[in-house]
C-alpha positions as CSV (number, residue, x, y, z in Angstrom):
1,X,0.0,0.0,0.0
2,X,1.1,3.7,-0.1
3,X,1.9,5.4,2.8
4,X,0.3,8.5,4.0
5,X,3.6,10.0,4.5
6,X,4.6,9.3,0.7
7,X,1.3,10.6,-0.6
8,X,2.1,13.5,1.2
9,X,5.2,14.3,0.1
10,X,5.1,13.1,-3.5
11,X,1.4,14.1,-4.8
12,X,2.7,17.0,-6.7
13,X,5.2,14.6,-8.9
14,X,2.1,12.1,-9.1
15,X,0.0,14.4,-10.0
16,X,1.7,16.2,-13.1
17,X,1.8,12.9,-14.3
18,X,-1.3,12.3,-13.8
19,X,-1.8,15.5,-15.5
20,X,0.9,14.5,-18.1
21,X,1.4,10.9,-17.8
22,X,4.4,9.7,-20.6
23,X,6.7,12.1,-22.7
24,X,4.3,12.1,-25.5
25,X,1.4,13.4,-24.0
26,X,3.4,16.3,-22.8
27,X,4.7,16.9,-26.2
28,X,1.1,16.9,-27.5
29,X,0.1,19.6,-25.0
30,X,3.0,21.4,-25.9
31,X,1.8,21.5,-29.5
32,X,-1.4,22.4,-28.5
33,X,-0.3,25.0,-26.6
34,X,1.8,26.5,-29.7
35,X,-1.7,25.7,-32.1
36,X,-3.9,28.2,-29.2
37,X,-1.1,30.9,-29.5
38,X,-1.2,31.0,-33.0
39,X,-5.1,31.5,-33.0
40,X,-4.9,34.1,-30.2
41,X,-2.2,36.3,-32.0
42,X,-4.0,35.8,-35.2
43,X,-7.0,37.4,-33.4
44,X,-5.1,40.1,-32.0
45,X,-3.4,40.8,-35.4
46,X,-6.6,40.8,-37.3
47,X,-8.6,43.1,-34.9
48,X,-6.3,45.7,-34.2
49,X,-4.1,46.6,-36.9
50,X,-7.2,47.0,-39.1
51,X,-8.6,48.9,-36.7
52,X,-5.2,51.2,-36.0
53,X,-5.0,51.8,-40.2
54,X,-8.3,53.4,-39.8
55,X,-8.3,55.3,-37.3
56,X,-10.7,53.4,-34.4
57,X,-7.2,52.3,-31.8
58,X,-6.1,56.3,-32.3
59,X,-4.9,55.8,-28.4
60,X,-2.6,52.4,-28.9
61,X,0.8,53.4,-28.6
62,X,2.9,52.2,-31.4
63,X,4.8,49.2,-29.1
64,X,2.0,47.7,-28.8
65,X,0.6,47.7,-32.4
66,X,4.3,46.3,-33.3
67,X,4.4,43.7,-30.9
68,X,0.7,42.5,-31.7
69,X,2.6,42.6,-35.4
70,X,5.6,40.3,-34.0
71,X,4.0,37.8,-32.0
72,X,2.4,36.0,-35.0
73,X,5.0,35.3,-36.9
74,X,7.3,34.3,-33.6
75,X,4.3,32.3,-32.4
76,X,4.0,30.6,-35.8
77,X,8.0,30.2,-35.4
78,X,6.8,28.2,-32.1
79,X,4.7,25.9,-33.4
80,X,7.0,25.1,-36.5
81,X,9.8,24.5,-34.2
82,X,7.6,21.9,-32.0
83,X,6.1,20.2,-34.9
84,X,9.9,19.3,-36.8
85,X,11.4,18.9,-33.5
86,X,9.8,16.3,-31.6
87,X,10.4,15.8,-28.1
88,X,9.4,16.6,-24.2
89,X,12.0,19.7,-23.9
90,X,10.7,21.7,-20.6
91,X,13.8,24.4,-21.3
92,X,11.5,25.6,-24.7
93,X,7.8,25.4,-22.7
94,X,9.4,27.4,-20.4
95,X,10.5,30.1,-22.7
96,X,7.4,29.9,-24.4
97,X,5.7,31.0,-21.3
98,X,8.3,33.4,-20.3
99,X,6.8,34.9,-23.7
100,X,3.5,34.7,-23.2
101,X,3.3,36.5,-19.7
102,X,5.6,39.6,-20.2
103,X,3.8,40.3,-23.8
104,X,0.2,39.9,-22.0
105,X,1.9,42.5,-19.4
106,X,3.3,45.2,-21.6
107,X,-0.2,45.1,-23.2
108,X,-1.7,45.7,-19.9
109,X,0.3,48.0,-18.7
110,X,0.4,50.9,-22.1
111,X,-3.3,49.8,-23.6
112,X,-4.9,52.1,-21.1
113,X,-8.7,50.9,-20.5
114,X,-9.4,49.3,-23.6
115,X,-6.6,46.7,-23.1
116,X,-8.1,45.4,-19.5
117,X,-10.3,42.7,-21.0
118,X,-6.5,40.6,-21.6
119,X,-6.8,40.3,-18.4
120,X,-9.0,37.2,-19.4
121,X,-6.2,35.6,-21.3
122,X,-3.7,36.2,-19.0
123,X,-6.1,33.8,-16.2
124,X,-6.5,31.9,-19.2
125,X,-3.0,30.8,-19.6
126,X,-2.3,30.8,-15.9
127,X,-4.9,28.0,-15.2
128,X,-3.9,26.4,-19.0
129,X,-0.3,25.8,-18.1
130,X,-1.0,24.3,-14.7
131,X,-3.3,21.8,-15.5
132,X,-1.5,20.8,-18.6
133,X,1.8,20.7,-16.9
134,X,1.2,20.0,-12.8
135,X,0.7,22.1,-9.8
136,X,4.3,23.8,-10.0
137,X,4.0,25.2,-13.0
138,X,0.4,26.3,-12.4
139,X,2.3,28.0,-8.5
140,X,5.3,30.0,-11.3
141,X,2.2,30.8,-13.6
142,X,0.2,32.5,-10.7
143,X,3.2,34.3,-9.2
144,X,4.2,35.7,-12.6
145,X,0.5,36.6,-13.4
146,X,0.2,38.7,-9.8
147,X,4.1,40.6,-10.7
148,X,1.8,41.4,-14.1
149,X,-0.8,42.7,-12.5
150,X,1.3,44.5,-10.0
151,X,3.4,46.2,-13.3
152,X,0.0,47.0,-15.3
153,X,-1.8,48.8,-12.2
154,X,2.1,50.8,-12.1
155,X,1.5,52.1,-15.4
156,X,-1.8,51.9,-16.5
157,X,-3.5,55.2,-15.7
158,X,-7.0,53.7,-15.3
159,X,-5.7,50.8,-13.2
160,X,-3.9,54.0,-10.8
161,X,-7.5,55.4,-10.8
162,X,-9.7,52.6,-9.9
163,X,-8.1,50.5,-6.7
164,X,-11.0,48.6,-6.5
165,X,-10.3,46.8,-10.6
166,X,-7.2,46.2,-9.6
167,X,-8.0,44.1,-6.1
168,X,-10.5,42.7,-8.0
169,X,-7.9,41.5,-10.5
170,X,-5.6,40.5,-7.8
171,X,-8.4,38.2,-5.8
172,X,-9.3,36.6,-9.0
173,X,-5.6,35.7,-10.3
174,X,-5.4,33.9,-6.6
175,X,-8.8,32.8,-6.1
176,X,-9.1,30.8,-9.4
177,X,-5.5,29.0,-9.5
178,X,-5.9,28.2,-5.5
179,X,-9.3,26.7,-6.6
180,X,-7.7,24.5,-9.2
181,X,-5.1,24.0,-6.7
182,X,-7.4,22.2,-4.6
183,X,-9.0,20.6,-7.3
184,X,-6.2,18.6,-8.5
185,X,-5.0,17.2,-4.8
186,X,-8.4,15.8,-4.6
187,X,-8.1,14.5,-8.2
188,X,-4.3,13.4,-7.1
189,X,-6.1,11.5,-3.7
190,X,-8.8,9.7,-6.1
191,X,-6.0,9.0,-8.4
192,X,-3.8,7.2,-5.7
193,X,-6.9,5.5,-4.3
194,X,-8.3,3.9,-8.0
195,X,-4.5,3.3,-8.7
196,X,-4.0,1.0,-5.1
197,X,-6.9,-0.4,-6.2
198,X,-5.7,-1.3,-9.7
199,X,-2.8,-2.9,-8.7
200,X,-4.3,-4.7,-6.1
201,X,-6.3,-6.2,-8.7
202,X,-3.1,-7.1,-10.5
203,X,-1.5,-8.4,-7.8
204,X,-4.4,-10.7,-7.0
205,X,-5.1,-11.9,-10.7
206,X,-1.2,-12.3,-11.2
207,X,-1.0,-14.7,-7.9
208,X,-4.1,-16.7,-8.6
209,X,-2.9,-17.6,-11.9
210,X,0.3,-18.3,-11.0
211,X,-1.0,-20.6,-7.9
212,X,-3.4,-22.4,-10.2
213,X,-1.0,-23.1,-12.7
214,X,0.8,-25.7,-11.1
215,X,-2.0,-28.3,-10.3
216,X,-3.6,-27.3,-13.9
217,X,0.3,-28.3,-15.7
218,X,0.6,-31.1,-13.5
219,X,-3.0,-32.5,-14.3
220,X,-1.8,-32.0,-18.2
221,X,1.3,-34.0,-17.4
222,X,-0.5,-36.7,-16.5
223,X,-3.4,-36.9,-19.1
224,X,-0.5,-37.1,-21.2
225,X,0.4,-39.8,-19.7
226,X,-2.6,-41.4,-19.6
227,X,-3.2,-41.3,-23.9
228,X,-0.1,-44.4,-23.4
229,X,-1.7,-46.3,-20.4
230,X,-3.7,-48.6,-23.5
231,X,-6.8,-47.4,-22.3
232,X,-10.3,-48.3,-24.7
233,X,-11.6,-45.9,-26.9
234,X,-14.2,-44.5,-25.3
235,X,-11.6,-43.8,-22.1
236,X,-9.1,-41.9,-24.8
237,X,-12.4,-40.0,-25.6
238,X,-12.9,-38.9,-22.0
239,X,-8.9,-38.2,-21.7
240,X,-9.2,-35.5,-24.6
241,X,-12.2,-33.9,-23.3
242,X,-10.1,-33.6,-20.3
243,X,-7.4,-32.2,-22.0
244,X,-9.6,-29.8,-24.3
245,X,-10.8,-28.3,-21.1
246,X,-7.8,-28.3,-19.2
247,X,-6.2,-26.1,-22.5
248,X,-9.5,-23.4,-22.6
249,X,-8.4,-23.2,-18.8
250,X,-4.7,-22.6,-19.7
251,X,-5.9,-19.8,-22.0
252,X,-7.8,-18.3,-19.4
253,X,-4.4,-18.1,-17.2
254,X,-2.5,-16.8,-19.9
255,X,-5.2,-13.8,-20.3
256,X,-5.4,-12.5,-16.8
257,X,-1.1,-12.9,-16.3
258,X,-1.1,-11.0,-19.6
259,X,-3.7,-8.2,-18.2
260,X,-1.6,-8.2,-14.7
261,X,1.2,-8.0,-16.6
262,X,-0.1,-4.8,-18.5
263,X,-1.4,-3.4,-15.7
264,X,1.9,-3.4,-13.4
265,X,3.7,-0.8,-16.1
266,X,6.5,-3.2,-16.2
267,X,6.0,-4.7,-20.0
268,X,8.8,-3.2,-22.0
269,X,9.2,-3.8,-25.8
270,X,12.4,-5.6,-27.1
271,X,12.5,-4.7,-30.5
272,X,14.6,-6.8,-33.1
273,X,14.9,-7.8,-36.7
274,X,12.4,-10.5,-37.5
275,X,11.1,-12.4,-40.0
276,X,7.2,-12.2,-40.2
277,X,6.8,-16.0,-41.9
278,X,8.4,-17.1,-38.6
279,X,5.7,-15.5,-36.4
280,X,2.8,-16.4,-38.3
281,X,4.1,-20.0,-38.2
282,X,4.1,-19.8,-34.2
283,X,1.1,-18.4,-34.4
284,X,-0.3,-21.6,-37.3
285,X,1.3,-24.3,-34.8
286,X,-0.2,-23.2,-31.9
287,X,-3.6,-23.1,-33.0
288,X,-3.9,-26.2,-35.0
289,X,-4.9,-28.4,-32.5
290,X,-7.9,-25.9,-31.6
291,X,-9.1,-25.1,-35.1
292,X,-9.7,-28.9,-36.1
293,X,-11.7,-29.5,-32.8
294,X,-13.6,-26.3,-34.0
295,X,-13.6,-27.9,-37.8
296,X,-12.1,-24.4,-38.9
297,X,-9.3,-24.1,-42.0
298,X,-7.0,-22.1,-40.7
299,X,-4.2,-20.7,-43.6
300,X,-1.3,-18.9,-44.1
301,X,-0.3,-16.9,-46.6
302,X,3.4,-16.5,-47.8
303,X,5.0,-13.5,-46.6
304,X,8.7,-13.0,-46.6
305,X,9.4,-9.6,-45.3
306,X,11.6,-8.7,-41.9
307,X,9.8,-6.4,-39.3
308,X,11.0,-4.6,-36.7
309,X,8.8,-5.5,-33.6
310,X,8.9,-7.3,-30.3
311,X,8.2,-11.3,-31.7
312,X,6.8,-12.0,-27.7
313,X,4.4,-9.4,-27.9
314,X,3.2,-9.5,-31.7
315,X,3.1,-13.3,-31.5
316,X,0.3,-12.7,-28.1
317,X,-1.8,-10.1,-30.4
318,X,-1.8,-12.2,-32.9
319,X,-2.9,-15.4,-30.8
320,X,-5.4,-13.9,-29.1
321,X,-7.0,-12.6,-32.7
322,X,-6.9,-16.0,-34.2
323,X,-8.3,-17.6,-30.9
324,X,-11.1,-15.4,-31.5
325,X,-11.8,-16.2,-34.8
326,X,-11.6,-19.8,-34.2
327,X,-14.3,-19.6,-31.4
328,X,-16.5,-17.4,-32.9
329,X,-16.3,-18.9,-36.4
330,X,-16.4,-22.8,-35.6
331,X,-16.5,-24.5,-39.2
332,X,-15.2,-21.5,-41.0
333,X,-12.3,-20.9,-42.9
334,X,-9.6,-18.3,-41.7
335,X,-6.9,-17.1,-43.1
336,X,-4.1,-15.0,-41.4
337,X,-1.9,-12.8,-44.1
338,X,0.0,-9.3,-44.2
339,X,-0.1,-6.2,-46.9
340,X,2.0,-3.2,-47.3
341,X,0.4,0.3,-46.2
342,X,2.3,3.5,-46.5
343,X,6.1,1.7,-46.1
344,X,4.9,-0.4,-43.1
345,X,3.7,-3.8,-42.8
346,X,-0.1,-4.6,-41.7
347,X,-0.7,-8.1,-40.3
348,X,-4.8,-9.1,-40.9
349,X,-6.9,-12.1,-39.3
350,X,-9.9,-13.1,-41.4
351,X,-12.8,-15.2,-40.8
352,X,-16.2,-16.2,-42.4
353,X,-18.0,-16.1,-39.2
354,X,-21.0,-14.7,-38.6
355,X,-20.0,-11.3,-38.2
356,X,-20.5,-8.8,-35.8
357,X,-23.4,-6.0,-35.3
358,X,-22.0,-2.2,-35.9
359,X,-23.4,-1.7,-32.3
360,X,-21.1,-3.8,-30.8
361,X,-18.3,-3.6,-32.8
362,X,-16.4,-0.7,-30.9
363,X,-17.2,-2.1,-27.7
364,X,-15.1,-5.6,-28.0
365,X,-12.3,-4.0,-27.3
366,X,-13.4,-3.2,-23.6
367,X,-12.2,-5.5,-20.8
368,X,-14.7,-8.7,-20.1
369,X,-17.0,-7.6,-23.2
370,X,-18.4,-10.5,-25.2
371,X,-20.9,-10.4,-27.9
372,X,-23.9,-12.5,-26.8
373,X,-27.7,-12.7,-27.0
374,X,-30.4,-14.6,-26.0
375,X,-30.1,-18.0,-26.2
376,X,-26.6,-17.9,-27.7
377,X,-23.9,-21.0,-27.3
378,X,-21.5,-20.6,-24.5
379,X,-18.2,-19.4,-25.6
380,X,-15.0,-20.1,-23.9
381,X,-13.5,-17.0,-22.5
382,X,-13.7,-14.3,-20.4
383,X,-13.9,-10.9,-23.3
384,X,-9.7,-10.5,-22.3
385,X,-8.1,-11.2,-25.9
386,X,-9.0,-7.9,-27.6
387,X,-8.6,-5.8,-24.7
388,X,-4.8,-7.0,-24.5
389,X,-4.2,-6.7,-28.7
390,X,-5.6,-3.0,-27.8
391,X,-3.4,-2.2,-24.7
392,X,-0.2,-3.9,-26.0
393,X,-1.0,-2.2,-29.8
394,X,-0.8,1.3,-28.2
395,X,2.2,-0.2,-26.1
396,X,4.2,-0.9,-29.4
397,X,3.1,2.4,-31.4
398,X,0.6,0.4,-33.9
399,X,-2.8,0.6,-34.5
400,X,-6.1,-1.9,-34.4
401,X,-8.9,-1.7,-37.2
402,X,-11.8,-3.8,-37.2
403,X,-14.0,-4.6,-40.1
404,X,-17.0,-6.9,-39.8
405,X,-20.3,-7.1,-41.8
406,X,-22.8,-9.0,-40.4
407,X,-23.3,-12.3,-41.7
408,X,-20.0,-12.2,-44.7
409,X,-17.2,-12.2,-41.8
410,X,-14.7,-10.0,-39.8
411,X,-11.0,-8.8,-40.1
412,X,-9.3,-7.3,-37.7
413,X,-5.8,-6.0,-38.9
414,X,-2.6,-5.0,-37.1
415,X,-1.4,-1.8,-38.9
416,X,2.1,0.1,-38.3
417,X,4.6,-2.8,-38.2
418,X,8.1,-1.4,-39.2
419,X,9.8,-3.1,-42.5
420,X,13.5,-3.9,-41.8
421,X,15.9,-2.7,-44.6
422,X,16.5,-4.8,-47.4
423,X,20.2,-4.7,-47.4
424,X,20.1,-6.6,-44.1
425,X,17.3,-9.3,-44.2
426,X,16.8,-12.1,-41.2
427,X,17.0,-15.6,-42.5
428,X,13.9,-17.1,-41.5
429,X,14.2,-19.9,-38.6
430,X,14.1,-23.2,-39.4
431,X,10.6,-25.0,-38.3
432,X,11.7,-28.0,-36.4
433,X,9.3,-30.8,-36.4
434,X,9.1,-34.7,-34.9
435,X,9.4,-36.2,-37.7
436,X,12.2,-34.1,-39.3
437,X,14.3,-34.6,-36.1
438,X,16.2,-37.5,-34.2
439,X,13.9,-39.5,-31.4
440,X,14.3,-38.5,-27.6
441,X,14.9,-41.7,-26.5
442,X,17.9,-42.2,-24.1
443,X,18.4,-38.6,-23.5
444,X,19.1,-38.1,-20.1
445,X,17.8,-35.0,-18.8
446,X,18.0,-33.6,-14.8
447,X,14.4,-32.6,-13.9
448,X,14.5,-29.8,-10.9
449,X,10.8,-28.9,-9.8
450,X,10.1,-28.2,-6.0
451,X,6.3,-29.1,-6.5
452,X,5.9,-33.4,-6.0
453,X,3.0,-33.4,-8.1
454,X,4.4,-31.1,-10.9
455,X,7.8,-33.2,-10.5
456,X,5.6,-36.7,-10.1
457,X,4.0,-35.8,-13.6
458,X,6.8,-34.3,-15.4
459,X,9.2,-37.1,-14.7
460,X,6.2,-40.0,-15.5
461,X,5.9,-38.7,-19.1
462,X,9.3,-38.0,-19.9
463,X,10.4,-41.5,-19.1
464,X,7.5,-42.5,-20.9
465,X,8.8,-40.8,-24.1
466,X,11.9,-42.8,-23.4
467,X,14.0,-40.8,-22.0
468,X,16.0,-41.1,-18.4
469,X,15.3,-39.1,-15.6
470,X,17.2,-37.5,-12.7
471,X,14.3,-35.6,-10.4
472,X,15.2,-33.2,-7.9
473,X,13.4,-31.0,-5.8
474,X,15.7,-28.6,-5.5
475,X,19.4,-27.9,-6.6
476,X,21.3,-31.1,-6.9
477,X,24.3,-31.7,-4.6
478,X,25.5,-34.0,-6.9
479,X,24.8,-34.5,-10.6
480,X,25.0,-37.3,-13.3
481,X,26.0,-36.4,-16.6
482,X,22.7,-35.1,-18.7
483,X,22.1,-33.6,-22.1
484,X,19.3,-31.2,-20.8
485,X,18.3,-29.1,-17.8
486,X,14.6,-28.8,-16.9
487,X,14.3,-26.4,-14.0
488,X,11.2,-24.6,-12.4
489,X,11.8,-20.6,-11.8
490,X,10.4,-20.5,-8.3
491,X,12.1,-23.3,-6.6
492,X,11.9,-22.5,-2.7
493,X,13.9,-20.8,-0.5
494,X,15.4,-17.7,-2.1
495,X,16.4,-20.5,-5.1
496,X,15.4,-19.9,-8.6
497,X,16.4,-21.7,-11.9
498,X,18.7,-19.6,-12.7
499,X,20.9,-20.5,-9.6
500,X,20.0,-24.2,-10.7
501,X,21.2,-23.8,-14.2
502,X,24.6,-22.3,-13.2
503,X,25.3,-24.3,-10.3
504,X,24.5,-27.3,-12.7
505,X,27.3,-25.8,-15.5
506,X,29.2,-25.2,-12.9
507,X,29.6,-28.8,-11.6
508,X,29.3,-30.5,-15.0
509,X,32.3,-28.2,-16.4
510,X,30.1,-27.4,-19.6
511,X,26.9,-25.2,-21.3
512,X,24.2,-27.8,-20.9
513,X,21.1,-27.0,-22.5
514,X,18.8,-25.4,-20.1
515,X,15.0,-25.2,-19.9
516,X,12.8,-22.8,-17.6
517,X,9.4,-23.6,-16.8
518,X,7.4,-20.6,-15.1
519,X,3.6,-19.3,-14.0
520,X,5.2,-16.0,-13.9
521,X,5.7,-13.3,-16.8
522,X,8.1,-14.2,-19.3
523,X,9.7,-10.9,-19.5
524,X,10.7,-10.9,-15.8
525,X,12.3,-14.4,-15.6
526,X,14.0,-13.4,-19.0
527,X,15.9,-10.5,-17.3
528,X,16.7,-13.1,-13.8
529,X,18.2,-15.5,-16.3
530,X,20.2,-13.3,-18.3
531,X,20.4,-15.5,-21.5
532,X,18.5,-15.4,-24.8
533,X,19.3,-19.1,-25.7
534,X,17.6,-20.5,-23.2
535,X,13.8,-21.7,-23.7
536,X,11.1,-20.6,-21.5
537,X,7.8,-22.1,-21.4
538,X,4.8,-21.1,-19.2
539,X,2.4,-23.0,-17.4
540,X,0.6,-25.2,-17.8
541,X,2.7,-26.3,-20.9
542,X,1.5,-28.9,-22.8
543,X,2.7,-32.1,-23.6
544,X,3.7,-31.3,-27.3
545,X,5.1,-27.8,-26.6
546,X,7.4,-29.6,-24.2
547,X,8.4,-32.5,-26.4
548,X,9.7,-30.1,-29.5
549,X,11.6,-28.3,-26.9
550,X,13.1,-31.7,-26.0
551,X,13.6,-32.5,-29.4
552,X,15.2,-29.6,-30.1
553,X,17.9,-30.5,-27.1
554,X,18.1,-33.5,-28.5
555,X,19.5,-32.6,-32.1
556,X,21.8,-30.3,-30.1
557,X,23.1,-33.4,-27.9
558,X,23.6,-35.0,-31.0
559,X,25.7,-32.1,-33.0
560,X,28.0,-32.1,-30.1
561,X,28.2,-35.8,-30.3
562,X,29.4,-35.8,-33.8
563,X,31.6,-33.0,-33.5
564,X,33.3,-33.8,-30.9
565,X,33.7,-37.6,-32.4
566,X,35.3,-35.3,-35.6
567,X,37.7,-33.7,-33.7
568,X,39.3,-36.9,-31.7
């Protein structure tokens, strides 16, 4: 929770970014601030020096018709300046104001009578720049807009005459800001409060799913299992119901760690060269098994440029799209392909479903939406998958359309994917499969997992595959020589894989091939572990994912094998 004492203390820095929450929204509002200026010194320009050519401002003294003159051009200067150099730069918002103030002044303080009506813009920008920018700058607005005041009732000759205008003008350049003042610690408390709130939320979804996970991978361990126990056909047939519902469970988990995720600020892009054919094969190989069950053609089509995105993150928008379309258009055909738009890449998901009504077709994106009506089937799900493609879309600077007509079919397309130069293309990654690739059997892998059931399962279906088994519930003392490491992240005791993994090296003199199993986000045991080459699968993983990982380790065993057989 958040301490009193740190709300205290630290609601003005919350606050302005509440008020300004990421470098590009304070950019925006600095452009919109240079777009205003522009219209207001247009104004001026157009109103007065008409009127001094003919004679109606016979009183303005020439300063002011020349700096009325100046300010459009040097406000237009502003906004040019802002719009072809991009970037949160306080140093030039605060010259724009030191502008803005001591030009509003002058104009107070020679226009006589006519001129007090500024007074207007002058509270105008006082209240503008602290509720664009935070408290303190609205506290250096409101100073600078009483030292105005106090140099306009100086010189101004009507000001000198009527005391009473000038309180007046004093009480309401106080007044108002102090208002707002107040204003926004009560937005700051309400802020603090829905944020607690928020996370709390997270914390809770992200430690449910990560408790659940374990019993819900072990029980898919050992349904595994089971399909080899030579059971009759009508128990296989119970054994993949199980396992049909045990994987729309797994999906579940994966949707509310993904919106905890989100939600704790902490999902950072990792941008690198990739090639698109190799996503949209991940995405093909993990949806197979769910679009036959649904009778749904799910295709492909050939694509062979090189983006520049984060393959994690694309690869979850693009699962949770197809998921969709596979649930909501069972017995349909879908085809997932990419077009060029504007010198960027857009990815689209098709389906023939049934479509979806115009009402409700801005609304899908919304957390725990789902289309339904009376009577409708029951659909797997809890409304999450859009929500995330939305959220981690805006993360990674790209853009969600949605097109659907009722009854002809939907596509939702991912727009604003960067293409990687030609002159340095990714060689696409070769697509390992069971057939293509050396059996498993008699690979010896260690097996550390502190959870007996978890470690029961795991063990029971990798022997059955063949292979032989050293299980430990923690890091081993001693260790047999193995081909592959399977370690758990979380693994008791201030332990975690990664100390398994490299106290393992450590004692077998070598690099063995290392796998991390996880119920937590990927991104955070990535940066404990330190090393892109190692595999990391979240829970509950299923039977197959595991076995290609194996399989993988396996035609790496057996390069080693043969090299070092060259060499001697």
């Amino acid at each position: 929770m958040v301490s009193t004492d740190r709300a205290n203390t630290g609601w003005g820095r919350a606050l302005e970014r509440l008020s300004a929450s990421s470098t590009g929204q304070e950019e925006g509002e600095d452009l919109k601030q240079a777009v205003v200026r522009i219209i207001v010194s247009g104004i001026a320009f157009v109103t007065v020096v008409p009127g001094t050519l003919v004679g109606y401002w016979r009183d303005l003294p020439p300063g002011i018709l020349l700096l009325f003159v100046i300010y459009l051009p040097f406000s237009c200067a502003v906004w040019w300046w802002m719009k072809t150099h991009p970037g949160d730069q306080p140093w030039r918002r605060t010259i724009a104001i030191v502008c803005d103030i001591p030009a509003l002044t002058y104009t107070l303080a020679n226009g006589g009578a006519g001129m007090l009506p500024l007074f207007a813009l002058l509270l105008w920008v006082t209240v503008g720049n602290g509720l664009r920018f935070g408290p303190r700058i609205l506290i250096a607005s409101t100073v600078m807009a009483l030292a105005s005041i106090a140099v306009a009732a100086v010189f101004n000759d009507y000001m000198r005459q009527n005391p009473y205008i000038v309180v007046t003008l004093i009480a309401t350049a106080v007044l108002v800001p102090a208002y707002i003042f107040v204003l926004m610690k009560r937005v700051h408390r309400a802020y603090i409060a829905a944020r607690e709130a928020n996370l709390s939320k997270s914390r809770f979804l992200a430690q449910a799913s990560h408790d659940l996970r374990q019993p819900v991978h072990a029980i898919s361990l050992f349904t595994a299992c089971l399909r080899d126990a030579d059971l009759r056909q009508s128990e296989l047939g119970m054994v993949d119901n199980i396992d049909r519902s045990l994987q729309s469970i797994s999906r579940l988990f994966k949707s509310l760690l993904d919106v905890s995720t989100l939600d704790s600020g902490k999902v950072v892009p990792r941008y690198e060269a990739v090639a698109i054919a190799d996503i949209l094969d991940d995405v093909l190989q993990q949806n197979t098994d769910m679009a036959q069950a649904n009778d749904c053609k799910l295709g492909v089509s050939n694509c062979k440029s090189v983006v520049i995105t984060d393959r994690a993150l694309l690869t979850t928008m693009l699962q949770n799209i197809v998921s969709n379309a596979i649930k909501y258009a069972p017995g349909r055909a879908i085809m997932i392909g990419c077009r060029r738009e504007n010198a960027m890449l857009s990815v689209q998901v098709y389906d023939q479903g049934p479509g979806i009504s115009p009402e409700h077709q801005q609304r899908v994106f919304e957390e725990f939406y789902q289309v339904r009506a009376r009577g409708d089937r029951d659909i797997e799900g809890v409304g999450l998958g859009l929500s995330i493609v939305k959220r981690l879309a805006q993360l990674m600077d790209m853009k969600v359309r949605l097109r659907s007509t009722p009854g002809r079919g939907t596509s939702v397309t991912l727009a604003g994917l960067v293409i990687s130069s030609r002159d340095a293309p990714v060689p696409r990654r070769a697509v390992r499969t069971a057939q293509a690739t050396p059996g498993i059997d008699g690979l010896r892998i260690l097996l550390v997992e502190d959870d007996g059931a978890v470690l029961c399962a795991t063990a029971s279906l990798l022997r059955k595959w063949g292979c032989e088994v050293q299980a430990e519930t923690g890091v081993p003392t001693e260790v047999a020589p193995c081909d592959l490491v399977i370690a758990d992240f979380d693994l008791g005791e201030g332990t975690t894989g990664s100390d398994c993994i490299k106290a393992v090296r450590r004692m077998l003199g070598r690099l063995v091939p290392a796998v991390v199993m996880s119920g937590h986000d990927p991104g955070r045991v990535r940066d404990e572990l330190g090393d892109d080459d190692i595999p990391i699968l979240s829970k509950p993983v299923r039977p197959a994912e595991l076995r290609s990982v194996i399989t993988a380790a396996a035609m790496e065993a057996e390069g080693r094998t043969t090299g070092e057989a060259a060499l001697s």
